[in-house]
ZADO-1210 file (C-alpha; in nm, 4 decimals, padded with zeros to 6 digits):
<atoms>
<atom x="12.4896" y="13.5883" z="14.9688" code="UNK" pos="1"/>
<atom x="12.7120" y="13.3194" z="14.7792" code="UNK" pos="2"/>
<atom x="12.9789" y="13.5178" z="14.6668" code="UNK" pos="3"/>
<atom x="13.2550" y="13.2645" z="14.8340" code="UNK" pos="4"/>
<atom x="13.0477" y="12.9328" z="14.6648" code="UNK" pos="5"/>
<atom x="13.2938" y="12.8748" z="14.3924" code="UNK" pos="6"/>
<atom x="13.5406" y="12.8337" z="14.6473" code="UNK" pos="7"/>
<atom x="13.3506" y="12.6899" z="14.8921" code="UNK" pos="8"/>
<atom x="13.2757" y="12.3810" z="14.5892" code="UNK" pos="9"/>
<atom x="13.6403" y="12.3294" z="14.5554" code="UNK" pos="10"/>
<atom x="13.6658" y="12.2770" z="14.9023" code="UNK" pos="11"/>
<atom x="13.3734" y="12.0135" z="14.8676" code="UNK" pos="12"/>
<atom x="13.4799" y="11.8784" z="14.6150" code="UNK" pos="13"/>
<atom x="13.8620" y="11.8336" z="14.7263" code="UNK" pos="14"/>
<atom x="13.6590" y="11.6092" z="15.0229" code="UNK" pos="15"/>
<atom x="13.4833" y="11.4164" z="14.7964" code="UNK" pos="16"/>
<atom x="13.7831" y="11.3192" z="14.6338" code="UNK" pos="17"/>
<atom x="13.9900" y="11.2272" z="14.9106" code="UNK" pos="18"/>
<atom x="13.6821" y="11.0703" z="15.0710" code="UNK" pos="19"/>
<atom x="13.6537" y="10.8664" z="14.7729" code="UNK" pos="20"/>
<atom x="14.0381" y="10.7420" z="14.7820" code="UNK" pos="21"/>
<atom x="14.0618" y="10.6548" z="15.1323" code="UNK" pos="22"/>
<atom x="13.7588" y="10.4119" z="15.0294" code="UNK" pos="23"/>
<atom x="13.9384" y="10.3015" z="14.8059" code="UNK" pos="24"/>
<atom x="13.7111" y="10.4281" z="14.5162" code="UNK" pos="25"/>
<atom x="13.7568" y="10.6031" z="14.2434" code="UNK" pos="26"/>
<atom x="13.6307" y="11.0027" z="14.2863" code="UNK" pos="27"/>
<atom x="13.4562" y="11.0127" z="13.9315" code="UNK" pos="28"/>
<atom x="13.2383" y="10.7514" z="14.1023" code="UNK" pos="29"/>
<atom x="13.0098" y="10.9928" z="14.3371" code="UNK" pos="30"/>
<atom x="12.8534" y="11.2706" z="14.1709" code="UNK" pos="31"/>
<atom x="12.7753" y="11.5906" z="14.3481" code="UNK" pos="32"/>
<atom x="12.4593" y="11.7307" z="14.3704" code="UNK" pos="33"/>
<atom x="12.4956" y="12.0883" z="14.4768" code="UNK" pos="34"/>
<atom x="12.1542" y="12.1869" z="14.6786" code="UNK" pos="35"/>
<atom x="12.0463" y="12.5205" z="14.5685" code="UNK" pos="36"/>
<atom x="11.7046" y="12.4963" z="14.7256" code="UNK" pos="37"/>
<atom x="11.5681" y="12.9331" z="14.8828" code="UNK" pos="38"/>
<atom x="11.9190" y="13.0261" z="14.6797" code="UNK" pos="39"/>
<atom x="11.8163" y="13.2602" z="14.3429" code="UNK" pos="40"/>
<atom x="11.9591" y="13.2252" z="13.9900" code="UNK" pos="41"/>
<atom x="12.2033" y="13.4887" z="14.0427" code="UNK" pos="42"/>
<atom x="12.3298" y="13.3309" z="14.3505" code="UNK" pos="43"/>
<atom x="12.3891" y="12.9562" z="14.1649" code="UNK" pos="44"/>
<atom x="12.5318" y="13.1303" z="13.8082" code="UNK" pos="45"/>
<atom x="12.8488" y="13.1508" z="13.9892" code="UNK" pos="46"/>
<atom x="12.8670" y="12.7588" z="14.0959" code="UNK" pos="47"/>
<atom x="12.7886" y="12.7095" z="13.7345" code="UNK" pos="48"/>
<atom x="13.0081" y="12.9574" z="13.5861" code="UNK" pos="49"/>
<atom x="13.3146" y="12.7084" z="13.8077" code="UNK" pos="50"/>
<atom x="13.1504" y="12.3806" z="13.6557" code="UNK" pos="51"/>
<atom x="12.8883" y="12.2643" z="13.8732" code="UNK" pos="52"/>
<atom x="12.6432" y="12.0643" z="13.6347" code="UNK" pos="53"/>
<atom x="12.4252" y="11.9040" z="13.8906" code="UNK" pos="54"/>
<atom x="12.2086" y="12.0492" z="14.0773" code="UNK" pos="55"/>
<atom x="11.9066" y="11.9868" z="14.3751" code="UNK" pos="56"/>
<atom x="11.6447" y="12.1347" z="14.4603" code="UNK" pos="57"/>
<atom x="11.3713" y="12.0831" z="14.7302" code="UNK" pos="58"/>
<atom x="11.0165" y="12.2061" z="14.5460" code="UNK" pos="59"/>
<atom x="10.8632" y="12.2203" z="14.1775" code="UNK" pos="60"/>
<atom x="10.7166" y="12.5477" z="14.2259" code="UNK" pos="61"/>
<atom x="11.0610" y="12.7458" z="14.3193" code="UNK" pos="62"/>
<atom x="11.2464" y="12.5185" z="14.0831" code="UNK" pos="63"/>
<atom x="11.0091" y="12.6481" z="13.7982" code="UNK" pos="64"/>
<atom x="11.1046" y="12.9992" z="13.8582" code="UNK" pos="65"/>
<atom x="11.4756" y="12.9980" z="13.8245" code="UNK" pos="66"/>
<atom x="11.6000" y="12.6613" z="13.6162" code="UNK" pos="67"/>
<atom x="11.4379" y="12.7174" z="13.2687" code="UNK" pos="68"/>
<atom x="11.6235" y="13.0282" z="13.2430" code="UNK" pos="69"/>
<atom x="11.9357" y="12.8946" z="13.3866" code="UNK" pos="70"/>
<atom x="11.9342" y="12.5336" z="13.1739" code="UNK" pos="71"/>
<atom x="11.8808" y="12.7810" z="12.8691" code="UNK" pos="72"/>
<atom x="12.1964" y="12.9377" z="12.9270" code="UNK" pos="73"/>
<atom x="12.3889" y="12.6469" z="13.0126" code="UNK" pos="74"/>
<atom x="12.3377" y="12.3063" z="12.8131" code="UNK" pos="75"/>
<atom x="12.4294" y="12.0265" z="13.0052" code="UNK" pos="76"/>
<atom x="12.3046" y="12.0887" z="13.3501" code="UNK" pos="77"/>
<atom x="12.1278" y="11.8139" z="13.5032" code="UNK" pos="78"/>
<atom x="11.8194" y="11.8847" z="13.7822" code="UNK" pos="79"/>
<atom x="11.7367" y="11.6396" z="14.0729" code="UNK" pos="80"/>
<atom x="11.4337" y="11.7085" z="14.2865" code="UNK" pos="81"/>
<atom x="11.4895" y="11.5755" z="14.6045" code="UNK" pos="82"/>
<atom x="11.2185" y="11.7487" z="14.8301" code="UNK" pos="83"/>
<atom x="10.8199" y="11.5365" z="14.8761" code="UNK" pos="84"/>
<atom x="10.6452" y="11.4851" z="14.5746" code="UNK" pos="85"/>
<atom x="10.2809" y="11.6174" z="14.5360" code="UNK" pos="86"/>
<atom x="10.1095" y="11.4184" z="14.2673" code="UNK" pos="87"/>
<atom x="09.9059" y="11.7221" z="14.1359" code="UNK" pos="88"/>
<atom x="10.2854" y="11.8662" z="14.0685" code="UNK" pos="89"/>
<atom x="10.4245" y="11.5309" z="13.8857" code="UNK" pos="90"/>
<atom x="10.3311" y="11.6553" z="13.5093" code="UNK" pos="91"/>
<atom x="10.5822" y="11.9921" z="13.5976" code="UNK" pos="92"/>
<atom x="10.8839" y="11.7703" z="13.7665" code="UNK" pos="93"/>
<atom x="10.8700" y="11.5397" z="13.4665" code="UNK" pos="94"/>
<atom x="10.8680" y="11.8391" z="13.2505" code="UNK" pos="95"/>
<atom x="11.1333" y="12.0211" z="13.4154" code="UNK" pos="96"/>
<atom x="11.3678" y="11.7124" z="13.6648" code="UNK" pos="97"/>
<atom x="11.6059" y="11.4666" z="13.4922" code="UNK" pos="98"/>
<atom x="11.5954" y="11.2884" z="13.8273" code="UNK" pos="99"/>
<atom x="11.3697" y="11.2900" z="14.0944" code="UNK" pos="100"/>
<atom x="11.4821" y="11.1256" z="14.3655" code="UNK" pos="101"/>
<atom x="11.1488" y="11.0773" z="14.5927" code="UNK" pos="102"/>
<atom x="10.9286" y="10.8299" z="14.4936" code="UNK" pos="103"/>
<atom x="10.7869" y="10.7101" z="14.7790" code="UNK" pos="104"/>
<atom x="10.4242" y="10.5674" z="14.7235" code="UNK" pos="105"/>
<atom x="10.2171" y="10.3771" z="14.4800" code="UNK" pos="106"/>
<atom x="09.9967" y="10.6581" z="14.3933" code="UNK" pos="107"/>
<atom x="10.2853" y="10.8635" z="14.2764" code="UNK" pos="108"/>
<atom x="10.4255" y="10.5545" z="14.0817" code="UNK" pos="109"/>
<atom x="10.1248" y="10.5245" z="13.9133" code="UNK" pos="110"/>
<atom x="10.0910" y="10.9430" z="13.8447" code="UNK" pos="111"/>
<atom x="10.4754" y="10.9300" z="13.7072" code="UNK" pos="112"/>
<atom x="10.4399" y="10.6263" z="13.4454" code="UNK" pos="113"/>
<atom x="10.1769" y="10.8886" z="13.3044" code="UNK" pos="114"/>
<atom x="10.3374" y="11.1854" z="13.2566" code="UNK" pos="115"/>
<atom x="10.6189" y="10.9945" z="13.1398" code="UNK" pos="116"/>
<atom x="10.4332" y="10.8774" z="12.8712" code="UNK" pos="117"/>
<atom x="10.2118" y="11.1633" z="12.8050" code="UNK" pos="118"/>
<atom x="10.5281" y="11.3844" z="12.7688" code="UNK" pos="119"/>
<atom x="10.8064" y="11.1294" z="12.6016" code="UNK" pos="120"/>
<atom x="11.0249" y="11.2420" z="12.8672" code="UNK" pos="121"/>
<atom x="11.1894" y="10.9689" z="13.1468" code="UNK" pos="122"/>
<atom x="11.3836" y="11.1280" z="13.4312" code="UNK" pos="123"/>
<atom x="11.5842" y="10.8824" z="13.6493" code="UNK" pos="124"/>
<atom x="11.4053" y="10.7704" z="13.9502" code="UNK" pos="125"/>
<atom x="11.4802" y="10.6695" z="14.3019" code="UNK" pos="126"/>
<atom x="11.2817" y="10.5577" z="14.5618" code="UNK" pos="127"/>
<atom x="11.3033" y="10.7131" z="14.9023" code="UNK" pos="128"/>
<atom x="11.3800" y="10.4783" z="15.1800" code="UNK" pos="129"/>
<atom x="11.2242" y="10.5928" z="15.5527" code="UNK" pos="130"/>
<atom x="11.5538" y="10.3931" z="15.6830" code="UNK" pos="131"/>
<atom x="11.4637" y="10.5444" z="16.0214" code="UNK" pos="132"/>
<atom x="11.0707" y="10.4862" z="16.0363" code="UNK" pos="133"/>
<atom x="10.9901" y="10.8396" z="16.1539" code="UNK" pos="134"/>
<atom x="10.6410" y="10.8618" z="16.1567" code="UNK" pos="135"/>
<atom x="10.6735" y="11.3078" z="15.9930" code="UNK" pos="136"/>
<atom x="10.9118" y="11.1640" z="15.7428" code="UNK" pos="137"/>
<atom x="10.8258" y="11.0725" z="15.3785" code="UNK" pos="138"/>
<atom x="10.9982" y="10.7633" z="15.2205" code="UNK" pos="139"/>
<atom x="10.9571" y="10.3754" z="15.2063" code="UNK" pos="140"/>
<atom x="11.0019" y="10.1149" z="15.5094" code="UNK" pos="141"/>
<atom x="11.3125" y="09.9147" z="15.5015" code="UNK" pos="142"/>
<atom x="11.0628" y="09.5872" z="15.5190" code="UNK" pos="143"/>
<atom x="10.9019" y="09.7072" z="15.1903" code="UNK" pos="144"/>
<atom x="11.1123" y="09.8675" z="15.0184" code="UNK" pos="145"/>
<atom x="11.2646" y="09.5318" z="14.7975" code="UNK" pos="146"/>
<atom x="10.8426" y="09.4591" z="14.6989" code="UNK" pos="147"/>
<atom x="10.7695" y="09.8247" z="14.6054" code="UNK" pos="148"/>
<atom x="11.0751" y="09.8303" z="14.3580" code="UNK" pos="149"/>
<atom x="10.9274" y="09.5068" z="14.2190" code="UNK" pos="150"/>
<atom x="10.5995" y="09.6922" z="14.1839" code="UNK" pos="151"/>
<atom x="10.7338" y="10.0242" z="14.0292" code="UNK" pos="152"/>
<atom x="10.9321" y="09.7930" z="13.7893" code="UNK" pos="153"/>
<atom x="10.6066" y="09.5422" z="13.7298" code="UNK" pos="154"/>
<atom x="10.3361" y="09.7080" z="13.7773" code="UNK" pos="155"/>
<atom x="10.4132" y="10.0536" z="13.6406" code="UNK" pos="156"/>
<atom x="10.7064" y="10.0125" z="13.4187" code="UNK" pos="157"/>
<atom x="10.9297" y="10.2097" z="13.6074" code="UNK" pos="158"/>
<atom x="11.2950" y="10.2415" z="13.5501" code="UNK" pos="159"/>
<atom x="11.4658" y="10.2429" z="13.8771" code="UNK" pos="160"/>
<atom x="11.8286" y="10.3509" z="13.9158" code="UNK" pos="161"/>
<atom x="11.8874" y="10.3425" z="14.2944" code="UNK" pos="162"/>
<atom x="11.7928" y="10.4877" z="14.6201" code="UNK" pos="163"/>
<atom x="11.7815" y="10.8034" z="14.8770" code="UNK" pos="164"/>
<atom x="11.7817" y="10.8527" z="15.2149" code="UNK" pos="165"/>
<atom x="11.7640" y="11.0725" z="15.4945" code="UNK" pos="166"/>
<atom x="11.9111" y="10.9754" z="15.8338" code="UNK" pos="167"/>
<atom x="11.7445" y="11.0929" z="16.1522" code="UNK" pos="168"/>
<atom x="11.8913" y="11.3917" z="16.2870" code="UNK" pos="169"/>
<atom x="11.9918" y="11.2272" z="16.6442" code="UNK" pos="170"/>
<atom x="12.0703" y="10.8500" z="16.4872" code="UNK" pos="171"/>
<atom x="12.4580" y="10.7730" z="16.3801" code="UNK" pos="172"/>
<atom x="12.4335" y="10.8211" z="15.9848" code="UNK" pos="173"/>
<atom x="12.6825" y="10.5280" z="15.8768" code="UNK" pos="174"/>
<atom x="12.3898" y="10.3086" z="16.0293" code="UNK" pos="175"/>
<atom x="12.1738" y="10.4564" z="15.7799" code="UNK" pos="176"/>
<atom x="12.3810" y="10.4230" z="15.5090" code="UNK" pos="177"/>
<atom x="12.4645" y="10.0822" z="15.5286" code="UNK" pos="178"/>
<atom x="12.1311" y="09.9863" z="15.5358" code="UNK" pos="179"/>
<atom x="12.0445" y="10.1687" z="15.2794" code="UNK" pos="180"/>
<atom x="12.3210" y="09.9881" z="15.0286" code="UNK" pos="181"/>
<atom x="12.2370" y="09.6865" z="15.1616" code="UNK" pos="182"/>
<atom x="11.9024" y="09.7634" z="15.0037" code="UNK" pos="183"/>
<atom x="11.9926" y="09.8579" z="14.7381" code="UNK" pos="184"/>
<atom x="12.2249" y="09.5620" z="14.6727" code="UNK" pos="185"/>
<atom x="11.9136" y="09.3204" z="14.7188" code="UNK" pos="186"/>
<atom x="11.7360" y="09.5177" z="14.4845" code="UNK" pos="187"/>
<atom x="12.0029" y="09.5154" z="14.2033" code="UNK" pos="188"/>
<atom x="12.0652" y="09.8777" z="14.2310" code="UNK" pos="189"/>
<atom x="12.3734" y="10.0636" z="14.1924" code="UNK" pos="190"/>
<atom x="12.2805" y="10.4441" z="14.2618" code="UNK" pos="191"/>
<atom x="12.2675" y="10.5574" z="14.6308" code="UNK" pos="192"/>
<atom x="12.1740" y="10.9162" z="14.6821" code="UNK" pos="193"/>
<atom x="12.3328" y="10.9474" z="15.0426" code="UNK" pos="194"/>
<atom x="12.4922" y="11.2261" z="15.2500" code="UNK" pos="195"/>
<atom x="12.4780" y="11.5715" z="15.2874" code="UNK" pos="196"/>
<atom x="12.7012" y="11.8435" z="15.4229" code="UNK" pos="197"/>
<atom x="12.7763" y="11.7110" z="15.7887" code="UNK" pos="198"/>
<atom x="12.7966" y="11.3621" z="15.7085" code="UNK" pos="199"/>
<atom x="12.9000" y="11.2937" z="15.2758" code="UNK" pos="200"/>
<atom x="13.2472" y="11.1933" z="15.3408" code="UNK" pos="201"/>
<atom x="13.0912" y="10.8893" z="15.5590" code="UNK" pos="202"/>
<atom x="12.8088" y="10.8485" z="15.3059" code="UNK" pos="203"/>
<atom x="13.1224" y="10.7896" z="15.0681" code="UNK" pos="204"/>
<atom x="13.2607" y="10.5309" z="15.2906" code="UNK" pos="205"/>
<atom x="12.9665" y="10.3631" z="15.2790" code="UNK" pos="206"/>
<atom x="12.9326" y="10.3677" z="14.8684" code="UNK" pos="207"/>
<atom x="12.7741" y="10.6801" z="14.8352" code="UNK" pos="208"/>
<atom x="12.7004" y="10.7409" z="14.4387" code="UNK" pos="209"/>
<atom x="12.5625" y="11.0596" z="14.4954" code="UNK" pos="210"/>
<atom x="12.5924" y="11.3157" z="14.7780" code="UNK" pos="211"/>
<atom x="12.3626" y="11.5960" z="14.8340" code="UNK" pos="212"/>
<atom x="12.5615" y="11.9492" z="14.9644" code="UNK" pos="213"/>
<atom x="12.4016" y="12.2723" z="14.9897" code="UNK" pos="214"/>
<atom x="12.5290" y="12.4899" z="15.3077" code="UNK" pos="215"/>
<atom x="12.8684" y="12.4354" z="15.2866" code="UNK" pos="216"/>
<atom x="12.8272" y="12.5199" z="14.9112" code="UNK" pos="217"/>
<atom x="12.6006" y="12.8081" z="14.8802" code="UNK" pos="218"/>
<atom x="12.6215" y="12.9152" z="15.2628" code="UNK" pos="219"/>
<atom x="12.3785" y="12.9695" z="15.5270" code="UNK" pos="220"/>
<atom x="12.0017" y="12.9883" z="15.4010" code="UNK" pos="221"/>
<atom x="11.7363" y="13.2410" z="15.4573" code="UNK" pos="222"/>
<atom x="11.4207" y="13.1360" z="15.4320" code="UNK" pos="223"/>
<atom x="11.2224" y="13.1078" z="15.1021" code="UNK" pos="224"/>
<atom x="11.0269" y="13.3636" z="15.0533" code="UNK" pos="225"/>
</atoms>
């Protein structure tokens, strides 16, 4: 199913690179997260065994079944969870994430400053942004977005290191991202999780810190079973 992935992540990563210098940025500046969300652990060993040490993936439960094993065999790799966040599933993702990347409500906030304290163990956080106010789409207004940092910082004693977004499918992206480091900026942020495998090199443009690639990586996906 992936056997062309460690070539296909050269390719992606060649982009990011020259993405990155036509910015006028330095490459070692945006961090790739390769999405290995419905892929198994003999399908990502390969992106590992050609130096991939970030990784995404979209749900707790699947992530539980193939990245104990596979962060026991290789030291170093780092996990992002990047799909909703159930509160009844926060204790696992703090147990298992070093970033998760959707927080997204106060509740969840709250749940997270917990765990993190019940288990001694702080992964990075961001805070999803809604950028395009879709009503079926999880994440943060743009309005509220500078107060709810404050609050997660205040309130809960949250560490936050940047922000994520997710365009609208039919919306130009670079709109999104703009907005989204302009955000960011206001908030005294410096991570932007950004971009995905139609649209990273323009996430880049835009200051992309990290971009999130999974298809043109690990190929086309089959549904999880």
């Amino acid at each position: 199913m992936a056997d062309g992935a460690p070539g296909r992540l050269r390719e992606v990563l060649a982009r990011i690179a020259a993405a990155a210098k036509a910015a006028g940025r330095d490459p070692a500046a945006v961090t790739l997260v390769a999405v290995s969300k419905t892929f198994a652990a003999p399908d990502i060993a390969p992106v590992i065994a050609a130096g991939q040490r970030v990784f995404g993936e979209n749900r707790v439960q699947e992530a539980l079944g193939k990245w104990p094993g596979l962060k026991a065999q290789t030291p170093g790799l780092e996990l992002h969870l990047i799909g909703p966040l159930q509160t009844n599933k926060a204790a696992a993702a703090v147990g298992l994430f070093d970033v998760v990347e959707t927080l997204d409500r106060e509740k969840l906030a709250r749940v997270l400053a917990q765990e993190m304290q019940r288990q001694h163990r702080h992964p990075r956080l961001y805070v999803q942004v809604n950028t395009g106010a879709e009503a079926q789409k999880a994440g943060v207004l743009p309005e509220e977005t500078a107060a709810f940092v404050a609050r997660c910082r205040g309130e809960h004693g949250l560490a936050i290191a940047g922000l994520m977004c997710i365009p609208p499918l039919d919306e130009e992206p670079a709109l999104h991202f703009a907005l989204l480091a302009k955000l960011a900026r206001a908030s005294g942020l410096t991570d932007l999780s950004m971009g995905m495998s139609a649209d990273f090199e323009t996430a880049i443009g835009l200051g992309a810190t990290h971009v999130r690639v999974g298809s043109a990586i690990f190929g086309m996906r089959e549904a999880a079973a």
